[in-house]
C-alpha positions in Angstrom: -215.8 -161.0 -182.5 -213.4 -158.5 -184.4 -215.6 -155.7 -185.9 -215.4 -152.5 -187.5 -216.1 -150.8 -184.5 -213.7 -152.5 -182.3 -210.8 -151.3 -184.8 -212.0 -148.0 -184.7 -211.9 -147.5 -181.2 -208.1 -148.8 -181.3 -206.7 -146.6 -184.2 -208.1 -143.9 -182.3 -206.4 -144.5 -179.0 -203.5 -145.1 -181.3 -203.6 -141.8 -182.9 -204.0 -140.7 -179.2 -200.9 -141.8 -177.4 -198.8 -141.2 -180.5 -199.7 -137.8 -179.9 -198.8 -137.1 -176.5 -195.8 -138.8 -176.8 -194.6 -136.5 -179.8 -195.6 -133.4 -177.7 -193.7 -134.6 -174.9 -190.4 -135.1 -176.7 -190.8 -131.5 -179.1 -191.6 -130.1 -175.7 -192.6 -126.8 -177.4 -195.3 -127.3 -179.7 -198.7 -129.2 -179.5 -201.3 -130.8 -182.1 -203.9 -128.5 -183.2 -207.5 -130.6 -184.1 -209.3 -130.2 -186.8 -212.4 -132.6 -186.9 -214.0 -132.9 -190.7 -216.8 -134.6 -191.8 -217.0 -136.3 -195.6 -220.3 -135.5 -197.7 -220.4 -138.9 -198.8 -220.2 -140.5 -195.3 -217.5 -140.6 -192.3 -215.0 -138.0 -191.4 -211.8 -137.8 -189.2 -209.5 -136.0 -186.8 -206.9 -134.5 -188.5 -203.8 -133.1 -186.5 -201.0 -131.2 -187.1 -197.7 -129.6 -185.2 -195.8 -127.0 -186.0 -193.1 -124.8 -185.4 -191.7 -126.7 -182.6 -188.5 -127.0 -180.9 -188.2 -130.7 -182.9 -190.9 -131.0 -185.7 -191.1 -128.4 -188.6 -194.3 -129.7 -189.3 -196.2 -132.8 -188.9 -199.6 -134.4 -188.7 -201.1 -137.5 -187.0 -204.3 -138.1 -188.9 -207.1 -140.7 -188.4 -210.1 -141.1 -190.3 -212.7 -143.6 -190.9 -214.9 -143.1 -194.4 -217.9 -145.1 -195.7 -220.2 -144.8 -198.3 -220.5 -146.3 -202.2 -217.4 -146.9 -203.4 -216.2 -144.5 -205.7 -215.9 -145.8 -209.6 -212.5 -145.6 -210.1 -211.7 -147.9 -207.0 -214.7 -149.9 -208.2 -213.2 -150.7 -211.7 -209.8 -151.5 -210.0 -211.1 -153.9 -207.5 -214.0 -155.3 -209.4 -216.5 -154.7 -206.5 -219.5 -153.2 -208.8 -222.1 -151.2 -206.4 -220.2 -152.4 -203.2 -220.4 -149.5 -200.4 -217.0 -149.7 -198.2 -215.8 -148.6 -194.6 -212.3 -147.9 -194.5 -210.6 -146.4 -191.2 -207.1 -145.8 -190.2 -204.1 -143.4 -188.7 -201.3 -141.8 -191.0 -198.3 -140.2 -189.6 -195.9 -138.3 -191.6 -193.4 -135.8 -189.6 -190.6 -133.3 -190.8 -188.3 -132.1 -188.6 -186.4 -129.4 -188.4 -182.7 -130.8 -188.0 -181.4 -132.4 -191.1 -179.5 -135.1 -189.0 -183.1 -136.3 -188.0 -184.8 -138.2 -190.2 -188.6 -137.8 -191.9 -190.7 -140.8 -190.6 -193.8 -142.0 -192.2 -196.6 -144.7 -190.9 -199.9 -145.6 -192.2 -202.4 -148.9 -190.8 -205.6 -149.0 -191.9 -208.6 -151.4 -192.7 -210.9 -151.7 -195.4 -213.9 -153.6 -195.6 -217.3 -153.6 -198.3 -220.5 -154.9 -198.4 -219.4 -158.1 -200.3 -218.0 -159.3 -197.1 -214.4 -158.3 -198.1 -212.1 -157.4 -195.1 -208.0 -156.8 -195.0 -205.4 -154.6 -193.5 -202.9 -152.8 -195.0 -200.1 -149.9 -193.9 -196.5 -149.9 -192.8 -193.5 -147.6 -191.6 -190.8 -146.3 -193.3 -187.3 -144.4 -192.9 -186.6 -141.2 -194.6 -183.0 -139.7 -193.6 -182.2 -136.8 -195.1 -178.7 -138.1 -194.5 -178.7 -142.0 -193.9 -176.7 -143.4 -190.6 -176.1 -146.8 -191.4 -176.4 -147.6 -187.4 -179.7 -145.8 -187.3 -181.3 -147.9 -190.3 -179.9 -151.3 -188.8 -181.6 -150.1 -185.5 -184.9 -149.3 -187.4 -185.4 -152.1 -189.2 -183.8 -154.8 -186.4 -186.9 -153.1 -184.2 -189.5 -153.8 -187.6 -187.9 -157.8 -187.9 -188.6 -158.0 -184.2 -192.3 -156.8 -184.7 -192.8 -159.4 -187.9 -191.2 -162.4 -186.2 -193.6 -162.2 -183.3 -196.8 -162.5 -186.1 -194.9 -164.6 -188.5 -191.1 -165.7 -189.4 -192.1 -164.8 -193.7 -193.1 -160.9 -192.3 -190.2 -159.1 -192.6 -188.8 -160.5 -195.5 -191.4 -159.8 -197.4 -192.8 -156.9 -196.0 -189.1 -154.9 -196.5 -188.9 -156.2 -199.8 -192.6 -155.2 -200.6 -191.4 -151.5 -198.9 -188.4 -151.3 -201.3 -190.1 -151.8 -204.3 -193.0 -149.6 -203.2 -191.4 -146.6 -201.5 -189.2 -146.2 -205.3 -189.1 -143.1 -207.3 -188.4 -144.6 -210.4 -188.1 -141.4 -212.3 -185.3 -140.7 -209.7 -183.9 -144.2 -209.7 -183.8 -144.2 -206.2 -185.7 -145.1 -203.1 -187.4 -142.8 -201.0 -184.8 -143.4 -198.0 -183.9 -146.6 -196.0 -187.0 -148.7 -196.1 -188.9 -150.4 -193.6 -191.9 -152.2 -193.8 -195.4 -152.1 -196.7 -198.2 -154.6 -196.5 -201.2 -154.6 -198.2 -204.6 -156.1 -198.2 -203.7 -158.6 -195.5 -207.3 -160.6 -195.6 -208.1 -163.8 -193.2 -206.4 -166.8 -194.5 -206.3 -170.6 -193.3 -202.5 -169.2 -191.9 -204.0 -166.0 -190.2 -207.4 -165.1 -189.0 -208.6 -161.2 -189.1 -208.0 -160.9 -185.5 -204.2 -162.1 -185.9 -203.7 -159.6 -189.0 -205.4 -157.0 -186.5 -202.8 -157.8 -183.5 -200.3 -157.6 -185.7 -201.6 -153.9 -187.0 -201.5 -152.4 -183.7 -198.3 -153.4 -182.9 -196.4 -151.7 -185.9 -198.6 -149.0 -184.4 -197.8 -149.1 -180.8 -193.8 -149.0 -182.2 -194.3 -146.5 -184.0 -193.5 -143.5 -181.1 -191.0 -145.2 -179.3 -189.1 -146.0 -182.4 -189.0 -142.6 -184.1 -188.1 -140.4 -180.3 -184.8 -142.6 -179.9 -183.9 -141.3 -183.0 -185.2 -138.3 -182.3 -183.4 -137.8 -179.2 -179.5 -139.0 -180.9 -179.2 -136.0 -183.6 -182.2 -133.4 -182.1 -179.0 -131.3 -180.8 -176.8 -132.3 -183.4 -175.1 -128.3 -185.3 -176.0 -128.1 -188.8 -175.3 -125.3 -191.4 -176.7 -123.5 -194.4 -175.7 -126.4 -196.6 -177.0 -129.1 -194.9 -180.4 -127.3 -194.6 -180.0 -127.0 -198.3 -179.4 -131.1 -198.9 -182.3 -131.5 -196.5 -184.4 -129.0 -198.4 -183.9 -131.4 -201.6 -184.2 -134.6 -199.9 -187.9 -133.0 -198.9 -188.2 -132.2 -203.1 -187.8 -136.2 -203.5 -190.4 -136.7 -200.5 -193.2 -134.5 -202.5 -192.7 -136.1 -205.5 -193.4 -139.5 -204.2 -196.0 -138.6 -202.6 -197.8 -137.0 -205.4 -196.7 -139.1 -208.4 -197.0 -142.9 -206.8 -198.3 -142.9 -202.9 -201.5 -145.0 -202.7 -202.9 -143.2 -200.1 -203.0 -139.9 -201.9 -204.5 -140.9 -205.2 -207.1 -142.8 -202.8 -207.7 -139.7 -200.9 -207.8 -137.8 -203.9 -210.2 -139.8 -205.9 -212.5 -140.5 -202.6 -213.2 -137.1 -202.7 -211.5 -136.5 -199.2 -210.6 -133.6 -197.5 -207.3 -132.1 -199.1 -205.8 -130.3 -196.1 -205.8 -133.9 -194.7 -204.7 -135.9 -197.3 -201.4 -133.2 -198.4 -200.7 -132.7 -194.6 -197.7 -135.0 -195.8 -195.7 -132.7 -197.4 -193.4 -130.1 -195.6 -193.6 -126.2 -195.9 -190.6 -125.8 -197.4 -188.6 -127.8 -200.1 -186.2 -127.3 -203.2 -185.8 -128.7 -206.7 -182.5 -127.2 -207.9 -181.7 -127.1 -211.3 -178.9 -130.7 -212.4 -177.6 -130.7 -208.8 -174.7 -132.7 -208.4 -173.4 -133.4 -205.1 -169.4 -133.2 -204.5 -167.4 -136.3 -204.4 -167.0 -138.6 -201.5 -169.4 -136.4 -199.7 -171.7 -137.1 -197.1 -174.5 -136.7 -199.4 -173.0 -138.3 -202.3 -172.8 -141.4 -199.1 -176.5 -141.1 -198.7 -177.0 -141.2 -202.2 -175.3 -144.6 -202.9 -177.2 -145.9 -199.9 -181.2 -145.0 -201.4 -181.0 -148.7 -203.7 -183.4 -151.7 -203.2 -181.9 -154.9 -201.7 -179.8 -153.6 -198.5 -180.0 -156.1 -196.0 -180.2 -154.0 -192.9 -181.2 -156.3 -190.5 
């Protein structure tokens, strides 16, 4: 029978070999550990890279948490004095080349003492300049994934990641999409263990998917303006992440360790003052391309 404990074990052989394989294709820089403990119960091993021939910075993070569940999250959810368990692995990576895009993943699973149980996470694209091949091959590899658990995935996961991965102060998405789900609980259609299978595949994609990317552009020139596009593009990333991702305001209001939980952002990023981007550009291209709705796949 699926349990906490078996999921646990998973994610972190997940975070594991996600690991080696991004040291293997930086080839210079490796994951420093940092294991933390929560004072209200649980903790997690954070890693990070950095500096590498490939990755500006990254981290590979997995946690799992328990304890009463915190007020806020009670109110939302309507769980009263539940206490919860909540475990999981979140990726985010910036490179250094522009022409290589930022990549995010998070799975995770939730459960509380009311008997309540689902799965939630999901991978998404961030080019800093978007290559309409690379976002058909991305999200061609996601269908693939979804149609395996279930023919309705895809479509509703990508449209669930393009309204969710939105910066609607921008008007924009965050990049090119991919896939969100949330609380995916045991139905009559899917049991807990199907919903798990399903988890650790988007996981198990996850470093194959990103290192062919990787690979195409990691040799790719650049120049002092296209470090300056990718610079902003990183601007757009932060303010995502602090103004709307769910993960952060859970973090945040879980009282959970804040090196882990802003590992996300890069160490360096720009918000200059009405930029405009020249016409017929290629970032005025990429610009057009961060809408809802593109059928990539």
């Amino acid at each position: 029978m699926l349990n906490k404990e078996t999921i646990t074990k998973r994610f972190k052989s997940i975070q594991d070999s996600i690991c080696e394989r991004l040291e293997q294709c930086d080839g210079l820089a490796t994951f420093e550990q940092d294991l933390w403990e929560r004072d209200g119960g649980g903790g997690g091993r954070t890693r990070v890279i950095q500096n590498g021939n490939v990755l500006e910075k990254g981290g590979v993070n997995f946690s799992a948490v328990h304890g009463k569940m915190p007020a806020i999250i009670a109110k939302e959810l309507g769980t009263g004095d539940a206490q919860f368990y909540a475990t999981g692995v979140s990726i985010v990576l910036h490179p250094i080349n522009p022409f290589v895009p930022i990549i995010h993943m998070n799975i995770r699973y939730f459960e509380m003492s009311n008997g309540v149980k689902w799965f939630g996470g999901g991978i998404d694209l961030t080019p800093h300049y978007v290559v309409e091949e690379d976002a058909k091959y991305f999200h061609e590899a996601l269908k693939e994934i979804c149609n395996k658990h279930s023919k309705s995935y895809y479509d509703e996961f990508k449209e669930w990641a393009d309204n969710y991965f939105y910066i609607t102060h921008r008007n924009e998405t965050r990049g090119i999409g991919g896939i969100f789900f949330d609380r995916l609980q045991p139905t009559d259609d899917y049991s807990l263990q199907q919903r798990f299978e399903f988890v650790v595949e988007v996981g198990e994609l996850f470093a194959p998917l990103y290192t062919t990317l990787v690979n195409k552009h990691r040799n790719k020139p650049y120049n002092e303006a296209n470090k300056a596009w990718q610079h902003i593009r990183r601007g757009r990333y932060v303010e995502f992440n602090l103004v709307y991702d769910r993960g952060t305001k859970f973090g945040l209001e879980t009282n959970g360790r804040i090196e882990s939980i802003l590992m996300s952002l890069p160490t360096n990023a720009s918000w200059v003052y009405n930029h405009q981007v020249t016409p017929d550009s290629e970032e005025e291209k990429t610009l057009k391309l961060l809408r809802k709705g593109i059928n990539w796949a």
